[in-house]
SERO-4910 file (N, C-alpha, C, O; in steps of 0.05 Angstrom, whole numbers):
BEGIN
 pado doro    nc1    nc2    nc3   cac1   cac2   cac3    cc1    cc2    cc3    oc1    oc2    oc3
  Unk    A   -614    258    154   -614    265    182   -612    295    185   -599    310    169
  Unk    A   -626    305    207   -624    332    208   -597    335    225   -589    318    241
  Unk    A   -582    360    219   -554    366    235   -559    366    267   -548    352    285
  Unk    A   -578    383    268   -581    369    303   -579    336    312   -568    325    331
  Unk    A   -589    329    299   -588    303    301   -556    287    303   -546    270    317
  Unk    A   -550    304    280   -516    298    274   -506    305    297   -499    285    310
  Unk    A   -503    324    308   -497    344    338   -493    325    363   -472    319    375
  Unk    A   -525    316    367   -529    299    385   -517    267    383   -509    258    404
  Unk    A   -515    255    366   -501    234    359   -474    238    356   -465    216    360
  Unk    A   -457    251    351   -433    253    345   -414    287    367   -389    290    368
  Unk    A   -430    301    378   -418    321    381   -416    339    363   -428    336    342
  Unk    A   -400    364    369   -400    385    350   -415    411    359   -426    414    381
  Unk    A   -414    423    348   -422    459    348   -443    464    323   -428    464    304
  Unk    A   -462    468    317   -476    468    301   -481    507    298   -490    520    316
  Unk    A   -474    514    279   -479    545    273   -489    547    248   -480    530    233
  Unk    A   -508    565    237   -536    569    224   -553    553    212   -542    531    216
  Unk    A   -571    550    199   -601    535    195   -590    504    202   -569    493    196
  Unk    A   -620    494    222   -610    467    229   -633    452    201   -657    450    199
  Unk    A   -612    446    185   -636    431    159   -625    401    160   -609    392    176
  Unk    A   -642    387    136   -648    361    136   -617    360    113   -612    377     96
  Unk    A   -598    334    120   -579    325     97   -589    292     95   -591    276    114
  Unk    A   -593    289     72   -586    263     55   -565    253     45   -572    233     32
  Unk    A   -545    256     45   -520    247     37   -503    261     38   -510    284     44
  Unk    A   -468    256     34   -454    269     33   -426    257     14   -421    234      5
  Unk    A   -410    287     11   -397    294    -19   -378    310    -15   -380    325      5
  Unk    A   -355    313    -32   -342    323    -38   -350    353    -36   -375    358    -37
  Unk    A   -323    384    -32   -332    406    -36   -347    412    -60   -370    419    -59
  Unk    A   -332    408    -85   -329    416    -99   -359    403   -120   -369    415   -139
  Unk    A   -370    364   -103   -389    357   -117   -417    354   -100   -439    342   -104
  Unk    A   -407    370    -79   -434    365    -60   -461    381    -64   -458    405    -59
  Unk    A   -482    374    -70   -513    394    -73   -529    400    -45   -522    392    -22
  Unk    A   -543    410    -50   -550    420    -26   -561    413     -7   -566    423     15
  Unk    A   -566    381    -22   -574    364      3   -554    339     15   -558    315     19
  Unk    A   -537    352     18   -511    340     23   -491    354     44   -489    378     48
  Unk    A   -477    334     55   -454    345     69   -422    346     65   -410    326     56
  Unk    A   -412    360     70   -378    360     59   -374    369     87   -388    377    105
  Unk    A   -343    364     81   -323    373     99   -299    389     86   -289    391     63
  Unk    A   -291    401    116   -263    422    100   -239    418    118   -243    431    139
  Unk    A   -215    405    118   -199    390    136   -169    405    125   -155    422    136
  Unk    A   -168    396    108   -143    422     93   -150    456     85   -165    467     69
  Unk    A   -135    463    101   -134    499    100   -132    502     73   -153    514     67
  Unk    A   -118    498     50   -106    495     22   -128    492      6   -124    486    -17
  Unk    A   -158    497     15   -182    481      4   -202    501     13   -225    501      4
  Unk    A   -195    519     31   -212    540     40   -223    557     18   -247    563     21
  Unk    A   -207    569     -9   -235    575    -24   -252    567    -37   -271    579    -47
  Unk    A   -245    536    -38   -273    519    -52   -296    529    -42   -316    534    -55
  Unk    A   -291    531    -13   -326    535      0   -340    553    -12   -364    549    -15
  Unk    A   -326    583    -24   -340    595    -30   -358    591    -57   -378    603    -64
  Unk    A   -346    574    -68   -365    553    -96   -384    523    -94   -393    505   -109
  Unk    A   -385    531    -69   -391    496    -67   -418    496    -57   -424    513    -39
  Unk    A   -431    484    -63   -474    481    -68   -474    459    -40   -490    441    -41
  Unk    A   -461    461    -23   -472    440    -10   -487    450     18   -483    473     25
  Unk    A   -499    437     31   -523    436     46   -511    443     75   -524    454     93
  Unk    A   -484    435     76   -477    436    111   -445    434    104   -440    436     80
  Unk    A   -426    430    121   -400    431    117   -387    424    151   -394    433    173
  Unk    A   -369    410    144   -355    407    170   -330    422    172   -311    421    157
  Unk    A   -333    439    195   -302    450    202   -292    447    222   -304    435    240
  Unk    A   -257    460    226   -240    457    257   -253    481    266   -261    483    289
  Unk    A   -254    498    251   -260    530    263   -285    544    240   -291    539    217
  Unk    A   -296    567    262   -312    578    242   -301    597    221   -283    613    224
  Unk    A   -317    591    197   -309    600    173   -330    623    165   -353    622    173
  Unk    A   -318    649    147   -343    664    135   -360    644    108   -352    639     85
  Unk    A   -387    636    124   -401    628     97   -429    625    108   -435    623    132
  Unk    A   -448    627     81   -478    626     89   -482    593     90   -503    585     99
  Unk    A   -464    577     84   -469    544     91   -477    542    126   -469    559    142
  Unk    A   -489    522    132   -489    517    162   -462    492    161   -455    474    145
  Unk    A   -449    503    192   -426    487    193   -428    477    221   -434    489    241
  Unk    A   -421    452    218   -420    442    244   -383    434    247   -368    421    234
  Unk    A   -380    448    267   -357    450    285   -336    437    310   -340    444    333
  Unk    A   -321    422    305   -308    401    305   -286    404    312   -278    426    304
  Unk    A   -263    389    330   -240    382    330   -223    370    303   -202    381    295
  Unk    A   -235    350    290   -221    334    275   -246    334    254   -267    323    262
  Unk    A   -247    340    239   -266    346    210   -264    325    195   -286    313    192
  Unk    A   -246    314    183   -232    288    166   -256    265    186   -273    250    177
  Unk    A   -248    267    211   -260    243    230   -286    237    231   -297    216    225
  Unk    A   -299    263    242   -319    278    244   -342    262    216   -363    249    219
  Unk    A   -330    269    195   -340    272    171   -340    242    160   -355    236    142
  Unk    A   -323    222    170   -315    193    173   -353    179    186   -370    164    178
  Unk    A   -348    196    205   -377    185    219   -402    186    219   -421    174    228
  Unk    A   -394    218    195   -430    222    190   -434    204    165   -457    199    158
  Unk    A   -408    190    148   -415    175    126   -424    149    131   -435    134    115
  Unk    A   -417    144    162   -426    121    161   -460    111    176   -475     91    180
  Unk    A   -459    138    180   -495    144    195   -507    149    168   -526    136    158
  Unk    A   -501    158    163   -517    172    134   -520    147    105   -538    150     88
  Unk    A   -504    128    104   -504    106     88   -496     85    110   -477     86    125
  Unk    A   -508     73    109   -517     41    137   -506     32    118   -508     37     94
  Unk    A   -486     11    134   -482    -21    118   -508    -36    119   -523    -38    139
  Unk    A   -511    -48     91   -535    -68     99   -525    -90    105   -503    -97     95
  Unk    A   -540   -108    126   -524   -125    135   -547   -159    134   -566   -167    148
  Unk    A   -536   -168    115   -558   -195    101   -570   -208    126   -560   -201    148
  Unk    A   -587   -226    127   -600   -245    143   -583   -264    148   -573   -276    129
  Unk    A   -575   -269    176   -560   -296    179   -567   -319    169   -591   -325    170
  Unk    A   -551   -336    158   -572   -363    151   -540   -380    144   -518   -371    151
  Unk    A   -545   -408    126   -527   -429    118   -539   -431     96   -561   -441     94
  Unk    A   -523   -418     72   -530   -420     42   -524   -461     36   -505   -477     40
  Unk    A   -563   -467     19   -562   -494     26   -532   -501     -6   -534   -523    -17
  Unk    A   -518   -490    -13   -505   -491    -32   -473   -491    -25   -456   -501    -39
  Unk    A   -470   -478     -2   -450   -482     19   -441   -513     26   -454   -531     36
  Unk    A   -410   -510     18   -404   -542     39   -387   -535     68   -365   -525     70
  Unk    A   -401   -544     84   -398   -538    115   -392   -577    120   -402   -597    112
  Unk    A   -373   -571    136   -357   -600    145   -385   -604    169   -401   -587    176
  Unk    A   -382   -636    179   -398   -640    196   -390   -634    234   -402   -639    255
  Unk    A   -364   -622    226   -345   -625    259   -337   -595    253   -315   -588    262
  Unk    A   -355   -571    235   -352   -546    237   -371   -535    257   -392   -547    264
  Unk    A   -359   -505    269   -383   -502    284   -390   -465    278   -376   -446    286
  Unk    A   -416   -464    261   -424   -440    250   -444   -432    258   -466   -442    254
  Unk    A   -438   -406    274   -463   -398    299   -489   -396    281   -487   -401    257
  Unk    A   -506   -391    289   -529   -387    288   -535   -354    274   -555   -350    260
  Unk    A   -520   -336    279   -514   -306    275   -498   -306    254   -483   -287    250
  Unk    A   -498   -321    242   -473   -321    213   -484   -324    190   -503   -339    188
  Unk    A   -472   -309    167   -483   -307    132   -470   -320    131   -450   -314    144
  Unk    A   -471   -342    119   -451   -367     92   -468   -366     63   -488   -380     56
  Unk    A   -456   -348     51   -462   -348     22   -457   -374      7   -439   -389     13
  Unk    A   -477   -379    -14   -470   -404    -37   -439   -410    -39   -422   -391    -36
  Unk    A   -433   -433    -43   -404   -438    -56   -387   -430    -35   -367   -419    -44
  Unk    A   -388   -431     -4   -368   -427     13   -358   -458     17   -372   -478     10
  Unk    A   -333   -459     28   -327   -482     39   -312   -479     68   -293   -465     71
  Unk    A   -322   -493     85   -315   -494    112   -298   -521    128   -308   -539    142
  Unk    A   -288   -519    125   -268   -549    131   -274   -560    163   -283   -545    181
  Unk    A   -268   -590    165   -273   -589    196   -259   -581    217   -235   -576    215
  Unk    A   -274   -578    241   -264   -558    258   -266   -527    265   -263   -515    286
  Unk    A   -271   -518    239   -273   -494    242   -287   -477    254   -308   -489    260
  Unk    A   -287   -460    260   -315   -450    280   -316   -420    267   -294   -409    264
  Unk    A   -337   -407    261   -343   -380    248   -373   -367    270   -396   -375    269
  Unk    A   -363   -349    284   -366   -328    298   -396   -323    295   -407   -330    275
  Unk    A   -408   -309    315   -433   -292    311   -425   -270    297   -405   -256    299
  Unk    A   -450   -266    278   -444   -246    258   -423   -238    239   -419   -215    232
  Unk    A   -407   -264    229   -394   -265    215   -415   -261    186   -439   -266    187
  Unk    A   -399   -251    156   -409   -256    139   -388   -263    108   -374   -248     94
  Unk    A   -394   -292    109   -367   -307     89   -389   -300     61   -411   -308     56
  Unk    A   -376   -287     51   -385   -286     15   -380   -305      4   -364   -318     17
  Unk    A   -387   -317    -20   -385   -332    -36   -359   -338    -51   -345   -320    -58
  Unk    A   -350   -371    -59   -325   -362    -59   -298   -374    -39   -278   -387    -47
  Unk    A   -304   -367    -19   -287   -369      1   -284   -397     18   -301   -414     24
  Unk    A   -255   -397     23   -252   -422     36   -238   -425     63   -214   -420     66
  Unk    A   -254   -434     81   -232   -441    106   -230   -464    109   -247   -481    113
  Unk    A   -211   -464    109   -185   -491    118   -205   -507    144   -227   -502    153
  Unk    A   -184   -531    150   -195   -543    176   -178   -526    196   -156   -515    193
  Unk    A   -199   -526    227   -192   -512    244   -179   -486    243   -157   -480    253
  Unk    A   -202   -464    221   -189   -439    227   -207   -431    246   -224   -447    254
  Unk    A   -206   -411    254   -230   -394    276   -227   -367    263   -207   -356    254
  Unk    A   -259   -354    263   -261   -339    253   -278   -316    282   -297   -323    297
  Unk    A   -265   -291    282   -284   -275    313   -303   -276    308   -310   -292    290
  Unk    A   -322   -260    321   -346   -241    319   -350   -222    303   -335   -204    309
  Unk    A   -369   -214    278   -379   -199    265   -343   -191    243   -334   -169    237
  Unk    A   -334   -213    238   -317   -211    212   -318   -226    187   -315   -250    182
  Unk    A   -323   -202    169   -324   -205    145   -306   -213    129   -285   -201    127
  Unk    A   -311   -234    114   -292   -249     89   -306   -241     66   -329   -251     65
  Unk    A   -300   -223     43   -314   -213     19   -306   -236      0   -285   -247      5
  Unk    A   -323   -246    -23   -307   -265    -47   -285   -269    -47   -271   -249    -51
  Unk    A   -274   -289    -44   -257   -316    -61   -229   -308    -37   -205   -308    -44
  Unk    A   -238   -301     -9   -220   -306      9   -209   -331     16   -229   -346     15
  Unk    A   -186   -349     24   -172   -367     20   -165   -363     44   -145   -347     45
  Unk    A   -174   -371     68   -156   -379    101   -144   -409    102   -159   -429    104
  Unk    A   -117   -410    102   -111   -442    108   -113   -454    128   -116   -439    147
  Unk    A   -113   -480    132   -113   -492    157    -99   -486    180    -75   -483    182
  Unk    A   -122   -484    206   -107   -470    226    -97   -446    238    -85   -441    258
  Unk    A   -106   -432    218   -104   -397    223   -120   -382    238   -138   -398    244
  Unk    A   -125   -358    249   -144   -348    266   -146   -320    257   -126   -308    251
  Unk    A   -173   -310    256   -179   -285    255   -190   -271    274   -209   -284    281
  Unk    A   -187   -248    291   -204   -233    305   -233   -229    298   -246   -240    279
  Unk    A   -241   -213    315   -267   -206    315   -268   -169    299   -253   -150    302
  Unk    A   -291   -171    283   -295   -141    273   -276   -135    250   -273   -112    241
  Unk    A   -260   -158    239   -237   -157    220   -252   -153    187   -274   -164    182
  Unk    A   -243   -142    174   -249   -140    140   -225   -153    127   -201   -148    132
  Unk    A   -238   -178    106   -214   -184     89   -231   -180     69   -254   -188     70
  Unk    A   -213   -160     39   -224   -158     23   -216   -178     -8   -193   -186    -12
  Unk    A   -229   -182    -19   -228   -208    -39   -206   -209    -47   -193   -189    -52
  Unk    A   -199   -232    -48   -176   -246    -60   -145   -244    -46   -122   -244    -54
  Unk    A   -160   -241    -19   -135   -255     15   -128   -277     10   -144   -291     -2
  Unk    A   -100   -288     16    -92   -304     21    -81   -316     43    -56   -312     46
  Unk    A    -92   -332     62    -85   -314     89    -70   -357    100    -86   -375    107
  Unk    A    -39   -361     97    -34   -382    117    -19   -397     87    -17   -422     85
  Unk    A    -13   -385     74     -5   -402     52     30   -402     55     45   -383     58
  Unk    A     37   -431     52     65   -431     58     90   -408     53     93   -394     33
  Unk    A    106   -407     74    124   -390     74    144   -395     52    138   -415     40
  Unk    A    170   -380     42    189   -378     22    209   -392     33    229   -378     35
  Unk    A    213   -423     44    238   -430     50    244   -456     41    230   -476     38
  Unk    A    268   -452     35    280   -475     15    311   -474     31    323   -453     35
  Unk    A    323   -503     38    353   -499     36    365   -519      8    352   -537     -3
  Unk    A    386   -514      3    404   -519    -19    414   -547     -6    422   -545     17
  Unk    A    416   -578    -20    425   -602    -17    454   -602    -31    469   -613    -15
  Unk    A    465   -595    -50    480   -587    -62    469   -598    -94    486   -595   -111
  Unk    A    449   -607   -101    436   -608   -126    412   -594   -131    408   -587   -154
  Unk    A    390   -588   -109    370   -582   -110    352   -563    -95    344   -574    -73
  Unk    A    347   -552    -97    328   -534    -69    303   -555    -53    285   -566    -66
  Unk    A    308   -557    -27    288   -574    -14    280   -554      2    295   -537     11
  Unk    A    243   -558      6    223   -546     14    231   -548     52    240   -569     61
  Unk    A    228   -534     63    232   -528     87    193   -536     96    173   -525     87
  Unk    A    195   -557    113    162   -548    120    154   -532    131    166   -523    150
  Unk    A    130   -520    123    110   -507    142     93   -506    153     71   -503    143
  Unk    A    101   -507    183     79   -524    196     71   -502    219     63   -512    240
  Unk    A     71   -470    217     60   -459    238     30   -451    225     16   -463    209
  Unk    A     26   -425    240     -1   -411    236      1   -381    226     23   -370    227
  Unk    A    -19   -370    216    -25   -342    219    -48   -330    243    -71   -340    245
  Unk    A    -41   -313    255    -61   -316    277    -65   -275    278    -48   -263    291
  Unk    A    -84   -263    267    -94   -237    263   -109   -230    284   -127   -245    291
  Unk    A   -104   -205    297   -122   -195    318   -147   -187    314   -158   -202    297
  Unk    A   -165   -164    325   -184   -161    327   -180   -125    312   -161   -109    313
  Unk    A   -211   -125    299   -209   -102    282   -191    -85    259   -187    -61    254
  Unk    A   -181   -112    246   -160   -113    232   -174   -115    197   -192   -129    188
  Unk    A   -157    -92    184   -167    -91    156   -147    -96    129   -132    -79    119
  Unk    A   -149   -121    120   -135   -124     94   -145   -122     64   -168   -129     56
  Unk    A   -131   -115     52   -141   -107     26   -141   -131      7   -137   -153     19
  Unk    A   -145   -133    -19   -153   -140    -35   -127   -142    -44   -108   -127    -49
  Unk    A   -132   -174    -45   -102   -194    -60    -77   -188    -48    -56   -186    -62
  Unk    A    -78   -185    -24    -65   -186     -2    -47   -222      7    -65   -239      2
  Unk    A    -30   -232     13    -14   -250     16     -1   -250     46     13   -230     53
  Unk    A     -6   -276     67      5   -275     90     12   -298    100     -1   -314    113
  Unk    A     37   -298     92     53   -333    100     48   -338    126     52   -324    146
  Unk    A     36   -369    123     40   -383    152     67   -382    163     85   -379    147
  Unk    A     74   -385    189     98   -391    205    106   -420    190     93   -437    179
  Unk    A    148   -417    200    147   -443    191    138   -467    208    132   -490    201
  Unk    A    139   -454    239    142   -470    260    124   -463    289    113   -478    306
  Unk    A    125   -433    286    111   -422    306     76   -406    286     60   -419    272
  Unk    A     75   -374    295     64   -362    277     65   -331    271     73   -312    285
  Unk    A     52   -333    243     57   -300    240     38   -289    250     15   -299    251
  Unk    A     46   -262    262     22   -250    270     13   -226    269     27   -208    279
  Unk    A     -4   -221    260    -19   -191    259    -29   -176    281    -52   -181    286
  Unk    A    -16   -154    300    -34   -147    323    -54   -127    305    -54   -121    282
  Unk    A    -75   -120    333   -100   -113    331    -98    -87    317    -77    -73    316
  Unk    A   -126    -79    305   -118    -47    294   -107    -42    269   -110    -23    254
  Unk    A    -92    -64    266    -68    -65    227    -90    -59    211   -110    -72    212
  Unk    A    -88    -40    196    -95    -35    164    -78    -44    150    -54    -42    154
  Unk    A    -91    -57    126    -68    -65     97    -76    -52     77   -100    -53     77
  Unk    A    -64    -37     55    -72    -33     28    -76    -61     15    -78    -85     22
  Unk    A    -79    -47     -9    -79    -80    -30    -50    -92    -30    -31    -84    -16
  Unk    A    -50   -111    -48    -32   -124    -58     -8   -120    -40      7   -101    -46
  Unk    A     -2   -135    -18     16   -130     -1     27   -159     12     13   -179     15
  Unk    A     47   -157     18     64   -189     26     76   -184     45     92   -166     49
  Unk    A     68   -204     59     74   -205     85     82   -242     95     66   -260    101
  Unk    A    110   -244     94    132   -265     94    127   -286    126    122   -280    149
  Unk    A    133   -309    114    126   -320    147    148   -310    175    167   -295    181
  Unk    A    130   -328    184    138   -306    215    144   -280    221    161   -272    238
  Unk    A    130   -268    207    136   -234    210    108   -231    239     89   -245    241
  Unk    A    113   -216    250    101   -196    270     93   -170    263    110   -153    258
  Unk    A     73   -165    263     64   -133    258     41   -124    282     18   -131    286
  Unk    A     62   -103    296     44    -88    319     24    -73    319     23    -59    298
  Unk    A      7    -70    332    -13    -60    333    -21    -33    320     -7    -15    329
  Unk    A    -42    -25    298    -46     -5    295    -32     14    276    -35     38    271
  Unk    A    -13     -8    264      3     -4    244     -6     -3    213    -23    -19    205
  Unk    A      8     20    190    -14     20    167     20     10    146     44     17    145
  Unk    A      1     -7    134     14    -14    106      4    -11     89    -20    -17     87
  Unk    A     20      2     64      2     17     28     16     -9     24     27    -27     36
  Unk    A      5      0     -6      3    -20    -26     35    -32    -32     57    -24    -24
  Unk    A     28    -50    -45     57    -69    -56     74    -61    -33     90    -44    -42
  Unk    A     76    -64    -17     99    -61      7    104    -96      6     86   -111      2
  Unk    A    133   -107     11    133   -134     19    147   -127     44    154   -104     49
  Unk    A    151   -149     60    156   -160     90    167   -184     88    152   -203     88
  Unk    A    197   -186     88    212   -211     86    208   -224    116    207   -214    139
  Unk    A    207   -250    107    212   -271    141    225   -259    157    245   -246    151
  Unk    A    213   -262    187    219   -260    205    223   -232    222    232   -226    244
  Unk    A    208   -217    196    222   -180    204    191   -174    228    168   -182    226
  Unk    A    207   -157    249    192   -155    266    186   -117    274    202   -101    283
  Unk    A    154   -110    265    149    -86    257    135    -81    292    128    -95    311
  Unk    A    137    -57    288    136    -56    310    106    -38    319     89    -43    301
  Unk    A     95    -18    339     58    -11    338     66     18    326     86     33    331
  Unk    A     46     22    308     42     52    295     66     55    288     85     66    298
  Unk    A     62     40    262     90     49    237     74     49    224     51     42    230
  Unk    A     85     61    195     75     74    176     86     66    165    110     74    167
  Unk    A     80     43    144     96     42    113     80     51     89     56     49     86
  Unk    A     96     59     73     77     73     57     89     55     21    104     36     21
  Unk    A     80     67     -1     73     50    -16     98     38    -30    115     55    -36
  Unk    A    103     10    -37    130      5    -49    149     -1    -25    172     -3    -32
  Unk    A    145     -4      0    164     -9     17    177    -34     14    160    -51      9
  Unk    A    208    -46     15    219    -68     20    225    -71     45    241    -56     55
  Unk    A    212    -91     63    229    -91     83    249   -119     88    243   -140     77
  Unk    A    271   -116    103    283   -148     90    280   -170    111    271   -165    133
  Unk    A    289   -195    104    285   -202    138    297   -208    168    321   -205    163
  Unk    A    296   -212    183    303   -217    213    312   -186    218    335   -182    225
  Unk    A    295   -165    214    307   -150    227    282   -130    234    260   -131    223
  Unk    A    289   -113    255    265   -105    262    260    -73    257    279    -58    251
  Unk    A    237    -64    259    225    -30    256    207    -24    285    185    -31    291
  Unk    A    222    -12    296    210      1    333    185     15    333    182     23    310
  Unk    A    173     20    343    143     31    347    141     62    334    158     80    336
  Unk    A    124     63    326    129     99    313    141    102    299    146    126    296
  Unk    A    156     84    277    170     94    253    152    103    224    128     97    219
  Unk    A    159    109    218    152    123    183    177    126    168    197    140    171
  Unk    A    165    100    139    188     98    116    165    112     90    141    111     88
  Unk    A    186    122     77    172    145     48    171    127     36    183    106     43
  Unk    A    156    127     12    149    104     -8    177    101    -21    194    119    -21
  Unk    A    180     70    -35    197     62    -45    221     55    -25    243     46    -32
  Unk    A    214     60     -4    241     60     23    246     29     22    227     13     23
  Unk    A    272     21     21    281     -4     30    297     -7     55    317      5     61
  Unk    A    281    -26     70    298    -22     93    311    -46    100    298    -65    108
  Unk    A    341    -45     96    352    -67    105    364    -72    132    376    -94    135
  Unk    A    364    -55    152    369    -63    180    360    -49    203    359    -25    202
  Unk    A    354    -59    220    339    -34    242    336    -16    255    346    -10    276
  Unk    A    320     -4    241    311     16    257    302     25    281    284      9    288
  Unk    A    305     47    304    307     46    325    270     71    329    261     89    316
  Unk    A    265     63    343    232     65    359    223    106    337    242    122    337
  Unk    A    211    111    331    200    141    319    220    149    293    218    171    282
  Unk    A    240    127    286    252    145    265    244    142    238    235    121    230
  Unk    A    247    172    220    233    173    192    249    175    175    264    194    171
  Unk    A    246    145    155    270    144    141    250    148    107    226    146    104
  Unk    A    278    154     80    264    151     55    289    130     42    306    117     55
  Unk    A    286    131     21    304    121      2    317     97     11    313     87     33
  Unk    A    340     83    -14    340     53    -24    374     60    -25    384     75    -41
  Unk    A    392     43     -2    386     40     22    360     67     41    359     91     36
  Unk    A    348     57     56    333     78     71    353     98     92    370     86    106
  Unk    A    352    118     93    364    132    116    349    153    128    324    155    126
  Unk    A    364    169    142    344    187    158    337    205    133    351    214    116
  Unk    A    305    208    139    291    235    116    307    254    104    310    257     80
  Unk    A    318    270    128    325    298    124    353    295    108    365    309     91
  Unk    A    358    268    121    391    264    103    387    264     69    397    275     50
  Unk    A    367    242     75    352    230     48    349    258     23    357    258     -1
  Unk    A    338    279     37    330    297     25    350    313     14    350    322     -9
  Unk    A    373    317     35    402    328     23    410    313     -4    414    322    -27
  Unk    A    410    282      7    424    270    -25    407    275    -45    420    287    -62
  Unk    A    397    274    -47    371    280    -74    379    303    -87    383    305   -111
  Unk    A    381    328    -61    387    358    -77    415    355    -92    420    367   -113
  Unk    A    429    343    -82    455    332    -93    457    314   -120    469    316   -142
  Unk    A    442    297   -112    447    273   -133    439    296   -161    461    304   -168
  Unk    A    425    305   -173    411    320   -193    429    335   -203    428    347   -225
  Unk    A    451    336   -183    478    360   -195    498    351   -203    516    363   -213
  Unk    A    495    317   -195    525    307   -203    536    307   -230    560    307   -234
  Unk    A    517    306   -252    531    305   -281    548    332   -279    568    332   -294
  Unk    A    543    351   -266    551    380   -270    572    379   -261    592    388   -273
  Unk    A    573    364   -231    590    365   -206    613    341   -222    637    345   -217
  Unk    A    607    321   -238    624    319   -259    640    320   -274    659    304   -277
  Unk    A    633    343   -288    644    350   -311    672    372   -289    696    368   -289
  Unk    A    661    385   -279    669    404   -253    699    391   -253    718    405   -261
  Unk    A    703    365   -244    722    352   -224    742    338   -253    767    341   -255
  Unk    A    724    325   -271    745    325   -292    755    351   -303    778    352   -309
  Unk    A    740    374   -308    759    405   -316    788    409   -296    810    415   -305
  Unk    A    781    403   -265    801    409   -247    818    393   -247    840    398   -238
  Unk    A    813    366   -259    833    350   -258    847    346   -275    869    334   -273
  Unk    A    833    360   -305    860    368   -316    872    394   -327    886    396   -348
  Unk    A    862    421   -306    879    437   -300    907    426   -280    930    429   -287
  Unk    A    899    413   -252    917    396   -241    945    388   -258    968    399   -258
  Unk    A    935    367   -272    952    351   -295    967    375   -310    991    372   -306
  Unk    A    961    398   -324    963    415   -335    989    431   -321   1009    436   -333
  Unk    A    985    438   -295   1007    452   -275   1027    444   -266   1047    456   -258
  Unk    A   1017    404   -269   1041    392   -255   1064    387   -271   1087    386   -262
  Unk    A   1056    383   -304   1063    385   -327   1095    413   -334   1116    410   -346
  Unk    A   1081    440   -317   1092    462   -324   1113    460   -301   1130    477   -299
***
């Protein structure tokens, strides 16, 4: 695409030669027929080494590159990747290799790859595309134009939004962790709710999301997941909220819109995280947290506190040795 073109489709400020880009790259690996971006200041003298064709910035920069000029560059640069490499998007059809129940209902606008299985009841969306592999339960529903990649697993009765990505090897409605004690044996608590995911919602790969025991869990709209992430029945997660990798989510914990957990999080359960929070990786959080606060560490506490103990903790062998010398100068005086 030529940058004007970029300009006109997306906005921006376009300053010197309006040329043709074919793809785009990294500073440091982009050629000249390519586009980069520059979003961290910390990265500003790459440009002056870097072969590439165009460059996105917040502000203008000294360089003979043409730069197109931007509020948000990272974003910006988000959108020309996705103009610039199209999803291809297969022919709708019913792979004759597919088993589709006879009381399913699969629009007309839908890919069903070989080896899907569709249980009865179910109903799968215009422009959905189920990869191969994958299985839905009876009576799940699947939105509009959402993607199930290989060997996704929806149980019976669950619901997905519309515009959602699950990436291979989801588990999405599989019984929750409850057992009570008889006084000989652990007995299975049933589970008989749902998982029910909003709209434009992205999970990663080998991802885990317990059905309710009774009611359901639910995902609001907007959630990103990393990989490998667990998410306990009846948990709630608000809108627009991001989870990294290996984070778990004990039953019943109720997260709240635009939190941030980041990688290794524990959270425990019945308790809740308020809108706007951010926990540092490895953060365990065992009780709640109140609406914007940024906690680290195991117990989790506030950051800044967090950050004091740390400078501390590293001194204690010293701080140590310190308190046994004084304690037995102490001993020593009381002695005399």
């Amino acid at each position: 695409m030529r940058l004007s073109d970029l300009v006109t489709e997306l906005g921006g400020i376009l300053k010197g030669e309006d040329r043709v880009v074919s793809g785009a790259s990294t500073l440091e690996e982009a050629s000249s027929d390519e586009i980069t971006f520059l979003a961290n200041p910390k990265y500003r003298d790459r440009v002056k080494t870097s072969r590439a064709g165009a460059i996105i910035v917040a502000h203008e920069i000294e360089t003979a590159i043409p730069q197109i000029i931007t509020k948000d560059p990272y974003l910006y640069f988000a959108r020309v990747v996705s103009l610039v490499y199209p999803d291809e998007t297969p022919e709708p059809g019913i792979s004759p290799l597919a088993c589709i129940h006879p009381d399913a209902s699969v629009d007309a606008g839908a890919c069903i790859y070989p080896h899907v299985n569709v249980g009865a009841g179910a109903r799968v969306s215009k422009g959905c595309i189920i990869y191969p592999g994958c299985y839905l339960g009876a009576n799940v529903t699947i939105g509009d134009q959402t993607v199930c990649y290989p060997n996704v697993v929806i149980y019976d009765g669950c619901t997905l939004g519309s515009n959602c990505i699950i990436h291979s090897g989801v588990v999405i409605g599989s019984d929750g962790f409850g057992f009570v004690w008889d006084g000989s044996r652990h007995v299975k608590i049933p589970q008989k709710g749902i998982v029910i995911i909003g709209d434009h919602v992205e999970i990663g790969s080998n991802c885990t999301i317990d059905r309710a025991a009774l009611t359901s869990t639910r995902i609001g709209s907007g959630v990103k997941m990393d990989n490998l992430i667990q998410v306990g029945h009846n948990v709630v997660i608000g809108e627009h909220t991001i989870i990294v990798s290996q984070t778990g989510i004990s039953g019943s914990a109720q997260i709240g819109s635009n939190v941030v957990l980041a990688g290794q999080c524990g959270i425990g359960g019945h308790i809740t995280i308020g809108d706007g929070c951010v926990a540092a990786a490895r953060a365990g959080i065992a009780s709640d947290l109140a609406a914007g606060s940024v906690v680290s560490g195991f117990p989790a506490m506030d950051h800044r506190h967090w950050l004091r103990v740390q400078k501390v903790y590293k001194d204690l062998p010293e701080m140590l040795k310190r308190i046994r010398s004084l304690e037995r100068r102490l001993e020593s005086i009381g002695k005399d």
